[in-house]
C-alpha positions, 0 to 999 in steps of 0.5 A, spaced: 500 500 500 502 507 498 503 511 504 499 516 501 493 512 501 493 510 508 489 516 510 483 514 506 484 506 508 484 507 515 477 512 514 474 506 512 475 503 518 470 508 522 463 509 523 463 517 520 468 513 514 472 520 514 479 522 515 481 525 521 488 531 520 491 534 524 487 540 522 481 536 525 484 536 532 487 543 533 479 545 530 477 541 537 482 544 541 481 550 540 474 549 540 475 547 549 480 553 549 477 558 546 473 560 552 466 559 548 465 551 552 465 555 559 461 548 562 465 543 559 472 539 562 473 537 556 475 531 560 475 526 554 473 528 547 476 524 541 478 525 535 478 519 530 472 519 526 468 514 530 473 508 532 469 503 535 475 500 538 476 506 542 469 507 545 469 508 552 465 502 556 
């Protein structure tokens, strides 16, 4: 497999089927930092387009 394909291969691999990039995560950081999720701990807030495997039991 090419490396340039690996981004689409592991979407496929989440329930949203989207890539996650790095711009994705600094969106959710700035999101829990820019002061308008004044109520939120941001405890636990992931990124990864739906990973089944990850989800919190």
């Amino acid at each position: 497999m090419k490396e340039e394909d690996l981004g689409e291969f592991y979407a496929q691999r989440t329930l949203l089927k989207r890539e996650v990039l790095p711009d994705h995560v600094a969106d959710a950081v700035f999101a829990l930092t820019g002061g308008d999720l004044t109520r939120t701990t941001g405890l636990h807030v992931p990124v990864d387009s739906g990973v089944a495997a990850a989800f919190l039991r």
